[in-house]
FIKOL-756290 format. One record per residue: x, y, z of N, C-alpha, C in turn. Coordinates in pm, whole numbers, padded with zeros to 5 digits, always signed. Each point is the difference from the previous one (the first is absolute). Example, Ala and Ser with C-alpha at 12.3 -4.5 7.8 and 13.67 -1.06 7.14 Angstrom:
+01319-00569+00780-00089+00119+00000+00090+00120+00000 -00035+00105-00072+00082+00119+00006-00077+00109+00073 
REM end
This chain:
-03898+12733-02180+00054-00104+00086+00149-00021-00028 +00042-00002-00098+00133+00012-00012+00053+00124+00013 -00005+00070+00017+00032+00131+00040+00036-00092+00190 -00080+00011+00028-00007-00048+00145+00097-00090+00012 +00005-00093-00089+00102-00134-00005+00123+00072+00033 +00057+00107-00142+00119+00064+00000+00064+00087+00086 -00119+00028+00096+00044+00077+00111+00045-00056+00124 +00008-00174-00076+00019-00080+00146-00093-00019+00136 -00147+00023-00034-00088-00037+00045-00054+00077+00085 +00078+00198+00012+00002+00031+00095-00062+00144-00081 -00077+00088+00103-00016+00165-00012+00133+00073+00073 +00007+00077-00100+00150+00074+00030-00048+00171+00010 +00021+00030+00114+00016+00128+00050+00118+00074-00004 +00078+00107-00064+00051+00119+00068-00051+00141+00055 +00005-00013+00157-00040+00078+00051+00079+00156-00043 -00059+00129+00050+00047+00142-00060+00127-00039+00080 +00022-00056+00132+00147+00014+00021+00081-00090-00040 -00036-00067-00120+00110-00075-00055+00023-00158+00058 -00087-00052+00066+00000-00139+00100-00117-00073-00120 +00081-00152-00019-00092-00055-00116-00046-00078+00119 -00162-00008-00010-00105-00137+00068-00027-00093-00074 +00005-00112+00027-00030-00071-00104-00119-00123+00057 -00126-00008+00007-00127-00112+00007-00007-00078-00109 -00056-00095+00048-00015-00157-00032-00080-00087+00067 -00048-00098-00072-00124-00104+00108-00108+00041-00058 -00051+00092-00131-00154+00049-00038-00087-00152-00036 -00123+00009+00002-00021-00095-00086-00094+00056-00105 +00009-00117-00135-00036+00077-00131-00128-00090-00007 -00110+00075-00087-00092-00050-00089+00013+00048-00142 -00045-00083-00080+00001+00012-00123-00191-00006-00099 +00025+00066-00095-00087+00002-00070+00015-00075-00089 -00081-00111-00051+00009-00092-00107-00136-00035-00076 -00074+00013-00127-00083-00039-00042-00162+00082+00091 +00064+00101+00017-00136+00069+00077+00000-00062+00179 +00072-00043+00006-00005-00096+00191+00143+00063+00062 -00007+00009+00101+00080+00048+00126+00074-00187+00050 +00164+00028+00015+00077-00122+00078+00121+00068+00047 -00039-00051+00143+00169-00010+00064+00046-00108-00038 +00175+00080-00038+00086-00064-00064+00125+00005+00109 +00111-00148-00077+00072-00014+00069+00094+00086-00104 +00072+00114+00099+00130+00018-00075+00133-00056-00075 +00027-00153+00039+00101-00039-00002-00024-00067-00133 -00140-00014-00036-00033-00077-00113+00033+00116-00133 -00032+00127+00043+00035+00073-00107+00124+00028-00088 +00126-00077+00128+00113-00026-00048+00043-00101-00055 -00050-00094+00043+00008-00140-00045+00005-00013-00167 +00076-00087-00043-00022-00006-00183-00115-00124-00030 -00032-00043+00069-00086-00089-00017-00205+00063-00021 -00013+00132+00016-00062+00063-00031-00153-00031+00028 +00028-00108+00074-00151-00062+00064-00092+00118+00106 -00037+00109+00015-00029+00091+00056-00106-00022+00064 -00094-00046-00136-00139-00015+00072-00029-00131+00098 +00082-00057+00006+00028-00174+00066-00041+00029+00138 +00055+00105+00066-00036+00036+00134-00019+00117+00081 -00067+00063-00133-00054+00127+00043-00142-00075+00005 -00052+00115+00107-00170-00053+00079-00099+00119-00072 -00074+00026-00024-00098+00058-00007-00077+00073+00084 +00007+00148+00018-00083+00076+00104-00080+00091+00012 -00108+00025+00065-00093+00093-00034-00002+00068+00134 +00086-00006+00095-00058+00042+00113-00022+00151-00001 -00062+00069+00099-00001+00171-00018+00102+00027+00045 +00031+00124-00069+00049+00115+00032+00020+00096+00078 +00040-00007+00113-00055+00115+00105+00084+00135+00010 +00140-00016-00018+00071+00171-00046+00111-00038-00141 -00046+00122-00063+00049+00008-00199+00003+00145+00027 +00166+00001-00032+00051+00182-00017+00032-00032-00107 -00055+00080-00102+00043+00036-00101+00076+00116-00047 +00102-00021-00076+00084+00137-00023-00019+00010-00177 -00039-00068-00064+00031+00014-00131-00066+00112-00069 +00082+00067-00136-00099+00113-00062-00172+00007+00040 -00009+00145-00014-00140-00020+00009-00068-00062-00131 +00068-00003-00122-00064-00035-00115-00004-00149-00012 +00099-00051+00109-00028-00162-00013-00061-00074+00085 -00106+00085+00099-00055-00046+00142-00097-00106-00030 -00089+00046-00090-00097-00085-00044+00036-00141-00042 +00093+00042-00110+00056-00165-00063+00036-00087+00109 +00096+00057+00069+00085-00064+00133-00102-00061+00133 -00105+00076-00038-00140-00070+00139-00039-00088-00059 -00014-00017-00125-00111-00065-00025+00006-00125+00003 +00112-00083+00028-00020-00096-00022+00035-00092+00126 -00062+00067+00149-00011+00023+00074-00119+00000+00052 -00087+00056-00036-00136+00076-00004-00070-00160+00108 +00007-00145-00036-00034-00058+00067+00017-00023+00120 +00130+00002+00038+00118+00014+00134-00081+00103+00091 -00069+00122-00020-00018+00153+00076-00129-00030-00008 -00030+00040+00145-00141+00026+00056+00012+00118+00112 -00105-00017+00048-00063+00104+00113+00126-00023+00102 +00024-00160+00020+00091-00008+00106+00162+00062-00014 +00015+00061-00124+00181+00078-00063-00016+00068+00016 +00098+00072-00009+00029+00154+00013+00135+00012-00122 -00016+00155-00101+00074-00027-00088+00018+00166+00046 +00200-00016-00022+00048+00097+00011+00032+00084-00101 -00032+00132-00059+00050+00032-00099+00118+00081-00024 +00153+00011+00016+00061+00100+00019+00042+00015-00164 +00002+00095-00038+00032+00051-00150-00034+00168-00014 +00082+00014-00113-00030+00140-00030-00163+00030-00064 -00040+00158+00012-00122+00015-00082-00120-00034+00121 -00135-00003-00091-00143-00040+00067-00086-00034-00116 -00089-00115+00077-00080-00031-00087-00010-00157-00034 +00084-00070+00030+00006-00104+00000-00061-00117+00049 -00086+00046+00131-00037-00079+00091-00145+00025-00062 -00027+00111-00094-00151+00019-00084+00026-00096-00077 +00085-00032-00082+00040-00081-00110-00006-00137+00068 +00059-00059+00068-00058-00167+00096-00120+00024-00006 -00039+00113+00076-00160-00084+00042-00079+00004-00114 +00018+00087-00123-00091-00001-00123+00011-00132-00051 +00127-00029-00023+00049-00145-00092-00001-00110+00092 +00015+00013+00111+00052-00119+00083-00115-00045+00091 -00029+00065+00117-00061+00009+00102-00138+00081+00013 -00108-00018-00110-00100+00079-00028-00117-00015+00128 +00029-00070+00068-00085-00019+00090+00014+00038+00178 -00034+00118+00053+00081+00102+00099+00020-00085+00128 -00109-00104+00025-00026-00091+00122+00090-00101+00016 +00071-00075-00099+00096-00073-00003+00155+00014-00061 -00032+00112-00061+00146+00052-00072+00150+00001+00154 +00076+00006-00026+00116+00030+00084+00021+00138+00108 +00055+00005+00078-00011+00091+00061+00172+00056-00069 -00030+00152+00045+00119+00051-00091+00064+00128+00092 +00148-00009-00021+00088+00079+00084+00056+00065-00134 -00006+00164+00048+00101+00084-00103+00130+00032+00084 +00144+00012-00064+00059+00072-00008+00083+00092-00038 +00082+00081+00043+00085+00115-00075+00125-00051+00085 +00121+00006-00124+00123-00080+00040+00102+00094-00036 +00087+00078+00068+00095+00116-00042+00175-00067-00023 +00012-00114+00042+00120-00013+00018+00022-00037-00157 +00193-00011-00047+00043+00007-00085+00074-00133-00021 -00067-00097-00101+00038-00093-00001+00078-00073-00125 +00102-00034-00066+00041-00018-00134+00020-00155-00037 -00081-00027-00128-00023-00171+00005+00128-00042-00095 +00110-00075+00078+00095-00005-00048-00016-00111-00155 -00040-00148+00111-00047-00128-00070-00121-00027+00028 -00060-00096-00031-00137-00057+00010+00056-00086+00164 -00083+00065+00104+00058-00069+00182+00133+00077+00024 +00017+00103-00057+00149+00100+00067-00021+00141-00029 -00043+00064+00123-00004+00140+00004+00074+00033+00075 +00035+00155-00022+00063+00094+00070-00089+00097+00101 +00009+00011+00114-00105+00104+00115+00086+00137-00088 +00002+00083-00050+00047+00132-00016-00008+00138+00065 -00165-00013+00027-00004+00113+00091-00112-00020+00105 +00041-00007+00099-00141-00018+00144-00032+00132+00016 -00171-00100+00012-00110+00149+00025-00067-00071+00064 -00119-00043-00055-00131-00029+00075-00099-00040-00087 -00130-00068+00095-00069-00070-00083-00183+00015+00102 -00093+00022-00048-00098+00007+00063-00095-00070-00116 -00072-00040+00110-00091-00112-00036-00167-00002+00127 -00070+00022-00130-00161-00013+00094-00099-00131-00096 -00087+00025+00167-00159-00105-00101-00055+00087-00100 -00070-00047-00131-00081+00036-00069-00134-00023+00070 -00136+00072+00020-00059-00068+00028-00123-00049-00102 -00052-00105+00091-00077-00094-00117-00112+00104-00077 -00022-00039-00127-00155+00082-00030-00047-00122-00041 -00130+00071+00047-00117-00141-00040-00045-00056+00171 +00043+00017+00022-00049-00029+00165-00039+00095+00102 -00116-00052+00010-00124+00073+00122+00093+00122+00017 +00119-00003+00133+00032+00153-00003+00191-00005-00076 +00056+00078-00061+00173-00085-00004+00037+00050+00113 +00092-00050-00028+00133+00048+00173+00132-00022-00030 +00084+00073+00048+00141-00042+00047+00011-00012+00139 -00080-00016+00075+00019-00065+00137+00045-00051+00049 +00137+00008+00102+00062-00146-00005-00043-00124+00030 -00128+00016+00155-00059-00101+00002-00146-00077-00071 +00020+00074-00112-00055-00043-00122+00030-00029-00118 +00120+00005-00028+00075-00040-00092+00035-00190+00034 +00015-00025-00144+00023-00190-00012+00130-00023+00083 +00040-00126+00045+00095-00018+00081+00152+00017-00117 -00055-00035-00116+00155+00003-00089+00038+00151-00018 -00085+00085+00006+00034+00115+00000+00078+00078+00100 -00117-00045+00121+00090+00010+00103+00176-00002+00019 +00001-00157-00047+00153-00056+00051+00092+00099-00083 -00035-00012-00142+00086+00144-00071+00074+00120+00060 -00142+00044+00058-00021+00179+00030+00093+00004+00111 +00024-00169+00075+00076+00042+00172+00146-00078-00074 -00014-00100-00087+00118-00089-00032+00143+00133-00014 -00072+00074-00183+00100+00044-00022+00110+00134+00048 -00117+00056+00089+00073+00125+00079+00119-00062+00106 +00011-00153+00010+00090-00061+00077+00132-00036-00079 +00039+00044-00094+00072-00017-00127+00066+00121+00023 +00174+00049+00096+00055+00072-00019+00028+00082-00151 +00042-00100-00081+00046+00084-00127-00121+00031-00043 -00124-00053-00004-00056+00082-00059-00082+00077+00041 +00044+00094+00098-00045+00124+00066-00193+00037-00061 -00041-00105+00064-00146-00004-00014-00105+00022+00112 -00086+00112-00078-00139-00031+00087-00126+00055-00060 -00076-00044+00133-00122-00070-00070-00087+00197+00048 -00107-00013-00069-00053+00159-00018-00142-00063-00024 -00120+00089+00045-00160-00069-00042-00008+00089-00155 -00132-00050-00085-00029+00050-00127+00079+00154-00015 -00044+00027+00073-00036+00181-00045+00106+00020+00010 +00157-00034+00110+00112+00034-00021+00072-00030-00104 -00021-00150-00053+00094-00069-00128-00089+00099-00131 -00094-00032+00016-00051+00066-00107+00047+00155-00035 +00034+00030+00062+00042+00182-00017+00162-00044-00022 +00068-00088+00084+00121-00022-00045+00013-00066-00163 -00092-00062-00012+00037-00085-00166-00045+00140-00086 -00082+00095+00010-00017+00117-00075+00108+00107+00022 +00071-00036+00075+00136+00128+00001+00091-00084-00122 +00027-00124+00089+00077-00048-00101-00047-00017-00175 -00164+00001-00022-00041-00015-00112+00018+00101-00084 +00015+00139+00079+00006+00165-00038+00127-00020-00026 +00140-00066+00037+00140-00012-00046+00016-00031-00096 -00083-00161-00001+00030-00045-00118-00040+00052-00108 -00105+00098-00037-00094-00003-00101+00130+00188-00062 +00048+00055+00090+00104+00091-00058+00128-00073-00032 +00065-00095+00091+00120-00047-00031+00000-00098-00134 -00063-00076+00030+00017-00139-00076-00016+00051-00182 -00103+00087-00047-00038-00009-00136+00113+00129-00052 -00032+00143+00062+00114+00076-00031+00165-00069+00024 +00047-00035+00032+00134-00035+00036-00007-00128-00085 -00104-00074-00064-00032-00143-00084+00054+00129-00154 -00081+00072-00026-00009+00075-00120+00106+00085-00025 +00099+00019+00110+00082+00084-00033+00162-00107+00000 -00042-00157+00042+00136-00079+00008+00084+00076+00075 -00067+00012+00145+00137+00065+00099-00105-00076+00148 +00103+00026+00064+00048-00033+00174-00067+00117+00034 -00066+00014+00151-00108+00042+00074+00065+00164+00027 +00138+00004-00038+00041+00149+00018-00086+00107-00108 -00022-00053-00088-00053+00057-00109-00090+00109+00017 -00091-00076+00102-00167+00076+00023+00081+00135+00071 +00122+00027+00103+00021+00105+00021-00017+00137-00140 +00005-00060-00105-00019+00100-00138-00097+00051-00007 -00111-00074+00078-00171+00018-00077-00043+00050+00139 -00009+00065+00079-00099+00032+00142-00119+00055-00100 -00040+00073-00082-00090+00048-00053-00140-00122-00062 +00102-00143-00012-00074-00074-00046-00050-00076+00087 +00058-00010+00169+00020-00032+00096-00161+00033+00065 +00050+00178+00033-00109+00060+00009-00196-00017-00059 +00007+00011-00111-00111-00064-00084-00027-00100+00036 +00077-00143+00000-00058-00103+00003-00028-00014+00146 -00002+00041+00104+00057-00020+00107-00139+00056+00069 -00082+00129-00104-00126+00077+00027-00141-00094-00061 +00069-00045-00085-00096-00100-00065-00029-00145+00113 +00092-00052+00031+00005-00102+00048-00099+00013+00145 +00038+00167+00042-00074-00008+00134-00103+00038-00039 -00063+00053-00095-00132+00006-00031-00078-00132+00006 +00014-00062-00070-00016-00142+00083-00002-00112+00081 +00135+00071+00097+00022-00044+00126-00112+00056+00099 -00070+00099+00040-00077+00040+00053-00127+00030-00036 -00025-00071-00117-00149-00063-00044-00047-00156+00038 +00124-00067+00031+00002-00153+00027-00126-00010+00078 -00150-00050-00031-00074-00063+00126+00076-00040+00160 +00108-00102-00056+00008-00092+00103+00137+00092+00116 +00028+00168-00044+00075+00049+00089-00127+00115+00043 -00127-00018+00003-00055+00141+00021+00000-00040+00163 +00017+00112+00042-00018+00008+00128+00099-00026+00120 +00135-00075-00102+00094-00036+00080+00100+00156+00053 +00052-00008+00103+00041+00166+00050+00111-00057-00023 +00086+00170-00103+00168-00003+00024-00060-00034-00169 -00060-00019-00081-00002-00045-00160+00052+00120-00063 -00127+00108-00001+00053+00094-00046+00118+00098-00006 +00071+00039+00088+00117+00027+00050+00163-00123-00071 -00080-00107+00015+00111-00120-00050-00018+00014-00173 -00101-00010-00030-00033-00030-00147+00014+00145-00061 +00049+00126+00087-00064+00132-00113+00133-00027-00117 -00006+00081-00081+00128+00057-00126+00119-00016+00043 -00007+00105+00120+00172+00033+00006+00017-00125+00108 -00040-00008+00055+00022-00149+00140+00057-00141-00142 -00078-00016-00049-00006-00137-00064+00157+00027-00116 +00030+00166-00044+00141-00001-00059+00081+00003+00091 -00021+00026+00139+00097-00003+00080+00033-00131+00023 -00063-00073+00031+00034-00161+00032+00040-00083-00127 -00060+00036-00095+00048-00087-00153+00144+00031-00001 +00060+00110-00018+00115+00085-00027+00133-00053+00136 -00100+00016+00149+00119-00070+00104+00033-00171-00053 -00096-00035-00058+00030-00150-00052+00052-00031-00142 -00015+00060-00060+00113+00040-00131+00163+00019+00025 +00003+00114+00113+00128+00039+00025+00081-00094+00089 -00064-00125+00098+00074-00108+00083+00000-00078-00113 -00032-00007-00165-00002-00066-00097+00075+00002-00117 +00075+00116-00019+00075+00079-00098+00053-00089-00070 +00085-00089+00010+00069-00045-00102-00082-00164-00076 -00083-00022+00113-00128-00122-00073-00033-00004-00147 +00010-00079-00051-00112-00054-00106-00124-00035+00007 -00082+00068-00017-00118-00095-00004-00070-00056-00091 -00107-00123+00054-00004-00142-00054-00052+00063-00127 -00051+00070-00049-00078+00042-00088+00105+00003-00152 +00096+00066+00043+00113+00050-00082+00049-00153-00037 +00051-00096+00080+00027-00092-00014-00074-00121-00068 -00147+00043-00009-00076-00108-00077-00039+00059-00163 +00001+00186+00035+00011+00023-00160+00083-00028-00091 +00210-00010+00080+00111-00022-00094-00037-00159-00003 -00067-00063+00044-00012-00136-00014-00077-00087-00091 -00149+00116+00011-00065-00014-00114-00100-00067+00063 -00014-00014+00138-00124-00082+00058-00137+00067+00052 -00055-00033+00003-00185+00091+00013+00092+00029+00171 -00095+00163+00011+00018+00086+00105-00107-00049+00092 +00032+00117+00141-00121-00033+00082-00082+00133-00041 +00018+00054-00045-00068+00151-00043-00168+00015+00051 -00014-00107-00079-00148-00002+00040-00034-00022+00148 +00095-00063+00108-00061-00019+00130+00058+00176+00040 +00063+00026-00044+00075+00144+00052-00099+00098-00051 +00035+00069-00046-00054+00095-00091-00156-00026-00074 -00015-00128+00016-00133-00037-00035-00111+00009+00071 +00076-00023+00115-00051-00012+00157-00073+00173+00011 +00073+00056-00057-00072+00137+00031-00085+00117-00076 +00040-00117-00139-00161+00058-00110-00045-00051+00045 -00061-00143+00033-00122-00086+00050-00045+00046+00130 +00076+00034+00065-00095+00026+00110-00060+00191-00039 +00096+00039-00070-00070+00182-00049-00166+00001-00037 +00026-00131-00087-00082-00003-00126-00158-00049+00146 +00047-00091+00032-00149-00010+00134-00049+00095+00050 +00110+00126+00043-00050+00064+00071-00025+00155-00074 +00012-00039-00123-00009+00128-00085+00101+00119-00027 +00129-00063+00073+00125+00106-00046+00066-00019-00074 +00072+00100-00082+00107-00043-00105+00071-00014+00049 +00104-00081-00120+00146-00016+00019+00025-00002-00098 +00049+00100-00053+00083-00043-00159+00161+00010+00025 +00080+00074+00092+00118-00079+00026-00007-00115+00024 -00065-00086+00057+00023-00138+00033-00070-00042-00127 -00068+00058-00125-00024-00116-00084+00090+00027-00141 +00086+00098+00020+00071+00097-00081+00128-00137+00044 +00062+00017+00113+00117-00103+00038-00034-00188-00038 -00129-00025+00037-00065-00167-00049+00059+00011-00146 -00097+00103-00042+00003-00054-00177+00171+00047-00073 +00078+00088+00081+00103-00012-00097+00129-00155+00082 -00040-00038+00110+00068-00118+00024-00068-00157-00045 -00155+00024-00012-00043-00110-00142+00016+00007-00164 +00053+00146+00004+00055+00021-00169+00142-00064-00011 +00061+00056+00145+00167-00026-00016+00034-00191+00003 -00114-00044+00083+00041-00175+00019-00040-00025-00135 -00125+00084-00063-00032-00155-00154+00105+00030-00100 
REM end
C-alpha cells in the first residue's frame, strides 16, 4: 500500500513507444486478522493512523481474479481467498509453467461441483517491473487465453453457451484491449499453445539459469535442443487429453517442436530469463511447474525423462 501511496495513487505505464499512461480511481481491500475490508486510501496517509475506524468489512464474491504471481506462490496467494470463490468466479491464470491449477484444486478447491471455474493463459509480451505499480511494455506480442473445462461434472465443456457468465465476460472483455493483442481459443487450442510455450520454457529457462547467460546462449547447444525437444514430444503425443485431436502429431513431432522453440529463442536473443534472475537472487524457481511439468506427466504415462529430471535436480542443487 505504500508503494501505491508513493506512486501518487496511480498505475504507471510506459508503453514500447515510449508514451507514459498513467490510471487511478482503483479501489483497495485489505487483509486484516484473517477478514477482507475496503479501505479508504486517504487514511493510509493520514498520521493519525486510525485505519480501521472506517474501513467496512467484506465478504462479498468474487467473480473475475487474474492472477499473475509465481507459480510457487499461487497457493499461498488463493488462499486466503478461498471463501470469496465459488462456482459463480472464474479465476484467470496467466503465469509461466503448468500445474498449478492441480495445485488449487488439491489444496484449495477439493470439491469439483463448487470449486471456481478456471481460464488458462499463455502471455508472450515483454514486460519489465520497474517499481512496485510502474512497468515498462518492452516488447508486444500476444496473449491467448481459453476455458479450462470443469471435471467432476456429468459431461465438462468449454462451450461457450455453457460456460458461467464470469467467464464469459473475460473470454469477450479482454480481446477488446488493443495493447493487449488478445484472444480467446477453446481447450484444445490454448492447451497446445501453453505446451509450446511449456516446451520453451523447460529448454530456455534452466539451461540459460545454469549457465548465467541471456537466451543467445542456447544458440551453443542445438544438440541439447534437439534431445530435449524428442523427449518432450514423446510425451506430447501420449497426452490422453490431445488423442485424436488432427494437426498434433505433425505440430508436436521432434523437429516441428525445435523449430518453433528455436524461432522463439531467436525473436528473444538478448532476454534474460526469469529463472536466471531468481537463481542470482537466491529465490525458489518455478522448475518444478516447468520441467516438472514434464517428469510428472512421463511418469503417468510411463515415459522417461531424464533430461528433464537431469535439468530439475541440478537447478534444486544450484538454489539450496
Amino acid at each position: 500500500m505504500g508503494s501505491y501511496l508513493r506512486n501518487g495513487k496511480k498505475i504507471l505505464l510506459k508503453t514500447s513507444q515510449g508514451k507514459i499512461i498513467a490510471r487511478d480511481n482503483y479501489e483497495f481491500e485489505v487483509l486484516r486478522d484473517r477478514e477482507w475490508y475496503t479501505t479508504d486510501l486517504d487514511l493510509w496517509s493520514s498520521p493519525s493512523g486510525q485505519l480501521a475506524s472506517r474501513d467496512a468489512r467484506t465478504s462479498s464474491t468474487i467473480e473475475h481474479l487474474i492472477v499473475c504471481v509465481k507459480a510457487t506462490q499461487t497457493v499461498d496467494a488463493l488462499r486466503p481467498l478461498v471463501s470469496r470463490l465459488g462456482r459463480r468466479s472464474t479465476i484467470m491464470f496467466l503465469q509461466n509453467g503448468a500445474g498449478t491449477i492441480e495445485d488449487v484444486n488439491d489444496y484449495l478447491f477439493q470439491d469439483p461441483h463448487t470449486r471456481p471455474n478456471y481460464i488458462t493463459g499463455v502471455i508472450s509480451h515483454g514486460v519489465t517491473l520497474n517499481n512496485a505499480f510502474d512497468i515498462t511494455h518492452t516488447g508486444y506480442a500476444a496473449t491467448s487465453i481459453g476455458p479450462v473445462p470443469r471435471v467432476g461434472d456429468c459431461m465438462p465443456t468449454d462451450r461457450e453457451d455453457e460456460l458461467a457468465p464470469s467467464t464469459k465476460y473475460l473470454l469477450q472483455a479482454l480481446p477488446q484491449v488493443p495493447r493487449f493483442n488478445c484472444r480467446s481459443h477453446d481447450w484444445s487450442d490454448i492447451f497446445q499453445l501453453q505446451l509450446e510455450k511449456l516446451s520453451t520454457n523447460a529448454f530456455c529457462n534452466p539451461l540459460c539459469a545454469l549457465a548465467d547467460a541471456p537466451n543467445k546462449y542456447l544458440f551453443t547447444i542445438p544438440e541439447t535442443c534437439r534431445a530435449l525437444m524428442s523427449e518432450i514430444s514423446s510425451v506430447v503425443l501420449a497426452l490422453p487429453e490431445l488423442q485424436g485431436v488432427d494437426g498434433v502429431h505433425e505440430r508436436f513431432s521432434p523437429e516441428t517442436l525445435e523449430r518453433t522453440v528455436m524461432s522463439i529463442i531467436d525473436r528473444t536473443r538478448e532476454t534474460i530469463c526469469s529463472m536466471v534472475w531468481d537463481l542470482r537472487a537466491g529465490r525458489e524457481t518455478e522448475v518444478r511447474y516447468i520441467n516438472g511439468y514434464w517428469i510428472r506427466r512421463g511418469r503417468e504415462l510411463g515415459i522417461p525423462t531424464p533430461l528433464n529430471e537431469e535439468l530439475l535436480q541440478k537447478i534444486q542443487s544450484q538454489a539450496s
